[in-house]
N, C-alpha and C positions, 0 to 999 in steps of 0.2 A: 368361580361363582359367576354368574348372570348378573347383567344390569340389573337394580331393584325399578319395579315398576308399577304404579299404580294398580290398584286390584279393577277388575273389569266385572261389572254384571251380568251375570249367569240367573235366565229363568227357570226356575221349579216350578211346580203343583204340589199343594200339600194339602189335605184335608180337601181335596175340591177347590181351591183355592189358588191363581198363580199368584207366585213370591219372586223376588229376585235375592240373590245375595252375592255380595262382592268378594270376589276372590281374585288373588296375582294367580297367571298361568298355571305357576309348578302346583297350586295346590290345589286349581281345576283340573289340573292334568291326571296328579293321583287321586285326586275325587271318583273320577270314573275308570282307573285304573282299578281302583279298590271294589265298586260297582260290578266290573264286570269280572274281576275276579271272583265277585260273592252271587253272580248269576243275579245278578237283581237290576233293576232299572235305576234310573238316579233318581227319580221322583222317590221311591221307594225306601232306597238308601238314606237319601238328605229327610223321610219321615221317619224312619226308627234312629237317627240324630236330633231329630226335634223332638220325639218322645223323651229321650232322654236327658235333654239339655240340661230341664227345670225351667226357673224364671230368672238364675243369673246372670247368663250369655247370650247375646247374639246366636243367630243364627248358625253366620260366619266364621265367630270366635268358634261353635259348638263344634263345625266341620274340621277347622283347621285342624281342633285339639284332636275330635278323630282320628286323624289322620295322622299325627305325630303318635298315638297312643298305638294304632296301628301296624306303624311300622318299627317303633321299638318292639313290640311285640313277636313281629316276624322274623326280626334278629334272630 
């Protein structure tokens, strides 16, 4: 396993809007791993994440879980 290392900001658009959200490398790395896997931009991707979040999580939190959900899935 990797040094743990602070999460770094990453700027989105969303709604017309730029956002930033803070992510450690590996999970900005599969962020847009998953992005271009699914032919979509990341602006794109990080907004049908924000549709779905609700008003419980972050933004951040919303991608990580993504992201984890994602890849048990692909298993």
């Amino acid at each position: 396993m990797s040094d743990f290392q602070r999460p770094r900001k990453h700027s989105l658009t969303l709604k017309g809007h730029r956002t930033s959200v803070s992510l450690e490398d590996p999970f900005w790395q599969q962020f847009k791993k998953i992005a271009q896997e699914r032919d979509l931009a990341l602006n794109e991707l990080a907004a049908e994440i924000d549709a779905r979040r609700g008003t419980n999580a972050g933004l951040a939190s919303a991608i990580r879980l993504f992201i984890l959900e994602y890849i048990i899935q692909s298993e």
